[in-house]
C-alpha positions in Angstrom: 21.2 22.6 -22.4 23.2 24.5 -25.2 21.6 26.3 -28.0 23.1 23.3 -30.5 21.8 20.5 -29.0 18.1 21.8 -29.9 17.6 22.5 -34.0 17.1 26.1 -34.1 14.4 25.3 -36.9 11.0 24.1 -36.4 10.6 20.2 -38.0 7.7 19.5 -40.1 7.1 16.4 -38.2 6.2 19.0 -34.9 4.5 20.8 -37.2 2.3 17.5 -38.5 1.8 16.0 -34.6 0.6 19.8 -33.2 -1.8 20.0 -36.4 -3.2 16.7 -35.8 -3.7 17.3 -31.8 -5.5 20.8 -32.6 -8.3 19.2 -34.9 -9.7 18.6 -31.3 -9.6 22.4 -31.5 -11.7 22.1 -34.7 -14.2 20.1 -33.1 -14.5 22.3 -29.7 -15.6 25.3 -32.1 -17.2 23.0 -34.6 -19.7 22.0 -32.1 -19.9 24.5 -29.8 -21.4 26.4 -33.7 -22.8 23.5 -35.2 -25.9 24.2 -33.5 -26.7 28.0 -34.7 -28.1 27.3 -37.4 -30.6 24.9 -36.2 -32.1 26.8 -33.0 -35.1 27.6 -35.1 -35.6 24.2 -36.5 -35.1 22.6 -33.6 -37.9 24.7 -31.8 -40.4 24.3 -34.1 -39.7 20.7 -34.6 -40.4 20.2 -30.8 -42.4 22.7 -29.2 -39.8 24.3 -27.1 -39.9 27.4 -25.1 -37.5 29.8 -24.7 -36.1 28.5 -21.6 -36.0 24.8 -23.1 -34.3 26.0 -25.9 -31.6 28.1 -23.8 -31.0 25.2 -22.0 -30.6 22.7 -25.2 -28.2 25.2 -26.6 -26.7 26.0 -23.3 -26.3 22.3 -21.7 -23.1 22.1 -24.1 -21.7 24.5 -22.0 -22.2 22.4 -18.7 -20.7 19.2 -20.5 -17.4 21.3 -21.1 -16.9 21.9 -17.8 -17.4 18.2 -17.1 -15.0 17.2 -19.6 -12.1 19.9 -18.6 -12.2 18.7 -14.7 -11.4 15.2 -16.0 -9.5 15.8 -18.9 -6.2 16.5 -16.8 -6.6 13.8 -14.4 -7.3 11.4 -16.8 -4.7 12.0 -19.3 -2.1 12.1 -16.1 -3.3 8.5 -16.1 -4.0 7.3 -19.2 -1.8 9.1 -21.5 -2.4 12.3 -23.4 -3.2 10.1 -26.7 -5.6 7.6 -25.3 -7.3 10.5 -23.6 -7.7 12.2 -27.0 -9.6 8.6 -28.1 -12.0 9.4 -25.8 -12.8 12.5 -26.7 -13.0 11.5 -30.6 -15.5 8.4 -29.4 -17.3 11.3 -27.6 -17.2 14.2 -30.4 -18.7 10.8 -32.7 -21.9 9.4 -30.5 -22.8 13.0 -29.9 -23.0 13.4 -33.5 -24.7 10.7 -34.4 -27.3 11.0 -31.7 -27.8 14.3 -32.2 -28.4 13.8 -35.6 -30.8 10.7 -34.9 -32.9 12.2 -31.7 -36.4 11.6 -31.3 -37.3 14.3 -28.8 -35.8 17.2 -27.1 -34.8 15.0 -23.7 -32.4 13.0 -25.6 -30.9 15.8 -27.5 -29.9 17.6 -24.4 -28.4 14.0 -23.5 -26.2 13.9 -26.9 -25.2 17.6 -26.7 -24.3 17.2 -23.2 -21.9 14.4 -24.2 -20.7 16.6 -27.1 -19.9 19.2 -24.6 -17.9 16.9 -22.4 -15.7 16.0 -25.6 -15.8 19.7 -26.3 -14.1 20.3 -22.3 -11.6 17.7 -22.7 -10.3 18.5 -26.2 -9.9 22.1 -24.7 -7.3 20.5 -22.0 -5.3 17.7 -24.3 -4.9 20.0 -27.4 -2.9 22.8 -25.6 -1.3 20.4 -23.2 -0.3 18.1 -25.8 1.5 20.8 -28.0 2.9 22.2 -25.0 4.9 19.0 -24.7 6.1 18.0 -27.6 7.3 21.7 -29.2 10.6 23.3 -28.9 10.7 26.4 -26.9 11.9 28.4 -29.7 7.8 27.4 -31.6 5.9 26.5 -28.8 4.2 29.8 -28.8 3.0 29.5 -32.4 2.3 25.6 -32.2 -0.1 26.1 -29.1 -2.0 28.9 -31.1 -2.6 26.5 -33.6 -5.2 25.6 -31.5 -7.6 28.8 -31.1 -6.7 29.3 -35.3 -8.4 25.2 -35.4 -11.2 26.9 -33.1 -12.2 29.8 -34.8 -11.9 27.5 -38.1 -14.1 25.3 -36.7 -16.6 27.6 -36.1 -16.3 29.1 -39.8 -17.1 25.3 -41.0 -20.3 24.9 -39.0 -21.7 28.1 -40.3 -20.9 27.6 -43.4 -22.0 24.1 -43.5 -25.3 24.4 -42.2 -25.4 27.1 -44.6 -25.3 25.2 -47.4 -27.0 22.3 -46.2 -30.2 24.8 -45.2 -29.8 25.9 -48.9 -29.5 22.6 -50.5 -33.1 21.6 -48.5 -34.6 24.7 -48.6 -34.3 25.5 -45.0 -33.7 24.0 -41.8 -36.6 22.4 -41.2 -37.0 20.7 -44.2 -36.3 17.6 -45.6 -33.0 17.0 -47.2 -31.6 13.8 -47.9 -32.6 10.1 -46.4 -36.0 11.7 -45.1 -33.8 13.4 -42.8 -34.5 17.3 -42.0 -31.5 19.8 -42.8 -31.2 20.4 -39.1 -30.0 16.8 -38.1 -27.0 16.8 -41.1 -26.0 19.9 -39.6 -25.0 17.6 -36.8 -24.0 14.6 -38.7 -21.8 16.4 -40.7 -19.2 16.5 -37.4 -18.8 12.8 -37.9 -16.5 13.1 -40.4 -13.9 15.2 -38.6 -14.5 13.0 -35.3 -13.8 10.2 -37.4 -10.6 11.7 -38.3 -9.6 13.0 -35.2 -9.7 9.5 -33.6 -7.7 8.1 -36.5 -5.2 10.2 -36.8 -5.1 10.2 -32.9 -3.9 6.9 -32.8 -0.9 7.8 -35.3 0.8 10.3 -32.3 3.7 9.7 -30.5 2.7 10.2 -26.8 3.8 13.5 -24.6 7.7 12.9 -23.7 6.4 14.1 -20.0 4.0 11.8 -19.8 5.8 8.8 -20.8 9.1 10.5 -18.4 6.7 10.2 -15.4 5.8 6.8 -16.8 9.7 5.8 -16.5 9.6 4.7 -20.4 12.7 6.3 -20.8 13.9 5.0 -24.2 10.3 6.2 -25.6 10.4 9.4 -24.5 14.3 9.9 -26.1 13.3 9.1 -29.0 10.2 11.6 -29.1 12.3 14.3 -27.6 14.3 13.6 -30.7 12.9 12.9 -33.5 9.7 15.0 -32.7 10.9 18.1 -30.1 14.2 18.3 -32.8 16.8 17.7 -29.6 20.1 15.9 -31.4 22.7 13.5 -29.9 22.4 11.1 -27.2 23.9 13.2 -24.1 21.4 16.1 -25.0 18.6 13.5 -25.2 19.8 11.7 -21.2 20.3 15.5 -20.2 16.5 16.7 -21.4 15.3 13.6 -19.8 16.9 14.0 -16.7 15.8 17.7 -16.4 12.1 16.5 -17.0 12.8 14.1 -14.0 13.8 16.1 -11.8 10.5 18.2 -12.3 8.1 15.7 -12.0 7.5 13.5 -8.7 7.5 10.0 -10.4 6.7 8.5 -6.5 3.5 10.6 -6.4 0.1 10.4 -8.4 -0.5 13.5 -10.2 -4.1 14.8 -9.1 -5.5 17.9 -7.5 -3.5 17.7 -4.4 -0.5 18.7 -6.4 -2.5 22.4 -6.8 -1.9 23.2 -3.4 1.9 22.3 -3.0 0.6 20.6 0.4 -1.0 23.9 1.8 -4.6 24.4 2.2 -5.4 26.3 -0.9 -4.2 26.5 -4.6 -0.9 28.0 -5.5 -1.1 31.2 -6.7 0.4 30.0 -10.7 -3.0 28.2 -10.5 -5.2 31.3 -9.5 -3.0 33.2 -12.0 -4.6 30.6 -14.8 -7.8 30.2 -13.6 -8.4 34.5 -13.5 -6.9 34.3 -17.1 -9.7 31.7 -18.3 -12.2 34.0 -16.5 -11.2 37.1 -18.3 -11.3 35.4 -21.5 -14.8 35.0 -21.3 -16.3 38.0 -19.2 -15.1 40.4 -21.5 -18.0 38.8 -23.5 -16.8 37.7 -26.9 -19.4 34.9 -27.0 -22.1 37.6 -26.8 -20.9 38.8 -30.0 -21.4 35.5 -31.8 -24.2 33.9 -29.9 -26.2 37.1 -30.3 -25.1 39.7 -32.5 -28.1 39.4 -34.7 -29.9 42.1 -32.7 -26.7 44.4 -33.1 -26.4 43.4 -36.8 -30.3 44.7 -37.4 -30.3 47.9 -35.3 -27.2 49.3 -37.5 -29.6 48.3 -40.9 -29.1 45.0 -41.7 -31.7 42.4 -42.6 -32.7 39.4 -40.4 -30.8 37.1 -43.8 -27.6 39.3 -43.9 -27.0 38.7 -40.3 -26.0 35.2 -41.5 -23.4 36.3 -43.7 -22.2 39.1 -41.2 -21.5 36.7 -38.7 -19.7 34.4 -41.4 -17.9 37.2 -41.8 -16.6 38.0 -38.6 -15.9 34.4 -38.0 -13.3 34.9 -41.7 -11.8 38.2 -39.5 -11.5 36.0 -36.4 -9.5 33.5 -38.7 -7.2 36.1 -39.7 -6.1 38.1 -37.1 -5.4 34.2 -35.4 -3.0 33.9 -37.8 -1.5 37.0 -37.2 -1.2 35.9 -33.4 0.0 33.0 -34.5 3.1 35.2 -36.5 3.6 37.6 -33.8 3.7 35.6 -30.3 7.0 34.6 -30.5 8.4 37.4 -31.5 7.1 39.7 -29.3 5.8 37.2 -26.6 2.7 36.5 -24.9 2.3 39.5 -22.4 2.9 42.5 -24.7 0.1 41.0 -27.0 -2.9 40.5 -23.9 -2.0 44.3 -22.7 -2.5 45.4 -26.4 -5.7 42.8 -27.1 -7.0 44.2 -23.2 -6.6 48.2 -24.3 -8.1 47.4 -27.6 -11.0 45.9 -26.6 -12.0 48.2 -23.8 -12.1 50.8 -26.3 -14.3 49.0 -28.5 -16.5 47.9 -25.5 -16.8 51.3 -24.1 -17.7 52.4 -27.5 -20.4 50.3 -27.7 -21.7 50.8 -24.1 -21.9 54.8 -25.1 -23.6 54.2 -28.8 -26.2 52.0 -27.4 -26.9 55.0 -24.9 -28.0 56.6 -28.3 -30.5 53.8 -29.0 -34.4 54.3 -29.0 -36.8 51.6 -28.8 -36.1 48.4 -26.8 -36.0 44.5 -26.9 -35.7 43.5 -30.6 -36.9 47.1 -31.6 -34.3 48.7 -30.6 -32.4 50.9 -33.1 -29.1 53.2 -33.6 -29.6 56.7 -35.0 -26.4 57.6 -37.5 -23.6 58.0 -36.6 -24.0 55.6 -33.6 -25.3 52.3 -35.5 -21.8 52.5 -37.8 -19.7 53.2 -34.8 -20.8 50.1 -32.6 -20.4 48.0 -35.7 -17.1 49.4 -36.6 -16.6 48.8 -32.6 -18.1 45.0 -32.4 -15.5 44.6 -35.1 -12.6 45.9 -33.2 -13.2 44.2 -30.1 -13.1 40.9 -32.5 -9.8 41.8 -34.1 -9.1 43.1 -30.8 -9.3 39.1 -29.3 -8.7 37.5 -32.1 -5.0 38.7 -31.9 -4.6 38.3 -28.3 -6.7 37.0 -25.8 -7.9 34.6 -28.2 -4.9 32.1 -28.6 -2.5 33.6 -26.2 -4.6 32.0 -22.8 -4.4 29.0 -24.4 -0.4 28.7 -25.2 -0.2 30.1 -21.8 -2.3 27.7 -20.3 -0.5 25.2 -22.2 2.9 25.7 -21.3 2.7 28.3 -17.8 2.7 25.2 -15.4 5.2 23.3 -14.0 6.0 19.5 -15.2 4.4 18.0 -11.9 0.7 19.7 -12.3 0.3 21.4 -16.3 -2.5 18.5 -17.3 -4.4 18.6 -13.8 -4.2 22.6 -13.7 -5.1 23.6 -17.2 -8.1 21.1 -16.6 -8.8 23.8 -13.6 -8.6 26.9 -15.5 -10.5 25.1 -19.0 -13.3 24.4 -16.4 -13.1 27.9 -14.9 -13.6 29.0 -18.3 -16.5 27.0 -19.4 -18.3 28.0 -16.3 -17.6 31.4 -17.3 -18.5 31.4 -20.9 -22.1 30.0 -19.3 -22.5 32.2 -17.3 -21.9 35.3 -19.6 -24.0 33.0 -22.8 -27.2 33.1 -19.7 -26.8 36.4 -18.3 -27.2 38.3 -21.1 -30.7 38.4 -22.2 -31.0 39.2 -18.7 -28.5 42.0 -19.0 -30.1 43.2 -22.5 -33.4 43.7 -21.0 -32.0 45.8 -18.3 -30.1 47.7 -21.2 -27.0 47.3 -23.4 -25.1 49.8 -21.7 -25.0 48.2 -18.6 -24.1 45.3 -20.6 -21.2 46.3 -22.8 -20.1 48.6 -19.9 -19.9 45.8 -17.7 -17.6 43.8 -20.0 -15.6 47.1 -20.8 -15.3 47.1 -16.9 -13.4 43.4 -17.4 -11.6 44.4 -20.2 -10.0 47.0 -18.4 -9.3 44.7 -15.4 -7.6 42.3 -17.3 -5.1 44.8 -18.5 -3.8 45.2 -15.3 -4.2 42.0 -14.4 -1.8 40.9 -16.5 0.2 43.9 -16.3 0.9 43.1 -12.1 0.8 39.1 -12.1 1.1 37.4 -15.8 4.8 36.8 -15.9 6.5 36.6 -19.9 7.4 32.7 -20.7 8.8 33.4 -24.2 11.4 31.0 -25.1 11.3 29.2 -21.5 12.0 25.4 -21.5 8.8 23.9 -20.4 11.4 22.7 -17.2 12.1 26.0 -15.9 8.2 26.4 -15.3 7.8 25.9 -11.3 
């Protein structure tokens, strides 16, 4: 296809559809955060011991790996938009029940159900953008979706921030006779509201309705959405989407082993970048950085606004991914984000060999306590810039036509299972000592540089088509 078929530009309507898809972005952080600030709350309210309360956080986890395995397969079937519905309806009765729960058994329930919304919107968002942008965007569209994430995240703290303040603290009683602790959870029926709504409004995936064989729909997406102009550039598009994707055969997991016995290596290749993204352990620094925060000298209050914070940086340096991915391209920025953040990790594996004390005791002697939190802050820029949003264009856009929803569902579960098991086994870890854990994700850090450095191949300005 020549360059002037295709507007060089990127059209505000592309712009609208990817913004809409990646407010299920905004809801996987929003409620994968929502709950931080009513841990405490929630214990009190119901008796819960440590292990119950792990598990009530943690059960979200197990939910989005539920929800990624059948977010591909079902939106293979059902369409990428109707898929998305189902994730809203999800993201909505979690909320609501959550909010409403009478006991700790049915809250687990609720935020399971959350989760599975959390899993699927994971897979559709970066899919969905994927399909609809022009090559020339698609690496700034598809970040769109880690920048909703990490904004996401920012709106749940600060939310349940102001709603604690309003009542007077989580477990009291705000408005309705309700405590603070179950707004904190209706207040994500709002933005599930909107998802759904706005949902309905999208034009569906030109490569799903291709596959499909509702060709005149998918022309006039390719067109009026992807910015491809005149009617032989439209048939030619069409035909080259064809040609990748086997319109005789159901898409399912089959298609991941290209009829051998185990998955094609493309699929490996995403399902070791999911991994990485999470055993380098940037959940560890906001699930529990409130330890970290009060061995450098903070207070147990400041840690709140610390973490805030770092979730404002996180937004940033997004949106400098966001500028610099398709410039530059995806692979030069996860060797960068990789070097940075094993520095910062080993830096934090040797100042914590400087600590005294142990547990929740433990403290930094100066100059150690300022370098691992000028080091916990580099590893976040360090991400935030990189491995943050650049898995997820990749994951979005590295698979060919005939398997990109069933294999990013895959590598999205891959990933949840991951980020649980980092999220359980670091008390564990902590107790053993902090330099075994920060060493241990500088360890990954440092393997995923050459990782992606031996295997990650550059897909910069690459037509979704020439994917294979």
């Amino acid at each position: 296809m020549s360059e002037s078929t295709v507007l060089n530009t990127t059209s505000k309507r592309v712009v609208m559809v990817s913004a809409v898809a990646a407010l299920g972005g905004f809801l996987f952080g929003f409620d994968s955060a929502v709950i931080n600030g009513a841990v405490d709350a929630i214990r009190d309210e119901f008796g819960l011991s440590s292990v119950l309360l792990g598990f009530t956080v943690s059960c979200a986890l197990l939910g989005a790996m539920v929800g990624a395995w059948v977010a591909g397969p079902l939106a293979d079937r059902q369409g990428r938009i109707r898929a998305m519905l189902i994730a809203a309806a999800l993201f909505t009765v979690s909320a609501v029940g959550s909010g409403l729960c009478v006991g700790v058994v049915d809250l687990i329930i609720w935020r399971f159900i959350g989760g599975i919304g959390v899993g699927m919107a994971s897979v559709l968002a970066p899919a969905y953008i994927a399909e609809v942008s022009p090559a020339h965007s698609r690496g700034r569209l598809g970040s769109l979706q880690q920048l909703a994430i990490v904004t996401g995240i920012f709106a749940a703290l600060l939310s349940a921030a102001l709603i604690a303040a309003a009542a007077g603290g989580a477990g009291e009683v705000a408005w309705l006779g309700l405590e603070a602790w179950r707004w904190m959870f209706l207040t994500e029926l709002a933005p599930a509201l909107l998802y759904g709504m706005l949902a309905l409004r999208l034009p569906e995936s030109p490569r799903y309705l291709v596959a499909q064989n509702e060709f005149a729909k998918a022309g006039s997406v390719l067109s009026d959405v992807v910015g491809i102009r005149g009617k032989e550039a439209v048939e030619e598009k069409i035909a080259a989407i064809k040609a990748t994707i086997n319109v005789e055969t159901r898409q399912g997991l089959h298609t991941l082993t290209g009829g051998r016995a185990w998955l094609l290596p493309i699929v490996w290749i995403g399902i070791l970048l999911s991994v990485f993204q999470q055993f380098v352990g940037i959940n560890v620094i906001f699930y529990y950085s409130t330890s970290l925060w009060r061995s450098v000298g903070f207070t147990e209050a400041d840690s709140f606004t610390v973490t805030v914070i770092t979730s404002v940086t996180n937004i940033a340096v997004t949106i400098v991914a966001i500028a610099l991915v398709d410039k530059i391209g995806r692979k030069p920025l996860l060797l960068a984000g990789s070097a940075g953040m094993t520095l910062a990790l080993g830096l934090m594996a040797v100042s914590f060999s400087q600590a005294t004390g142990s547990g929740e005791d433990v403290t930094l002697p100066q100059p150690w306590g300022m370098v691992a939190l000028l080091a916990a802050n580099l590893f976040v820029v360090s991400f935030g810039a990189s491995w943050g949003p650049v898995v997820w264009v990749l994951l979005g856009e590295m698979f060919s036509n005939k398997m990109r929803a069933v294999a990013l569902s895959v590598a999205a579960a891959a990933q949840w299972l991951a980020n649980f098991v980092i999220t359980t086994t670091f008390p564990w870890l902590a107790d053993i000592g902090l330099v075994l854990a920060y060493g241990l994700y500088a360890t990954f850090a440092l393997l995923s540089l050459f990782f992606v450095w031996k295997f990650v191949e550059e897909t910069k300005g690459k037509e979704l088509e020439a994917m294979r």
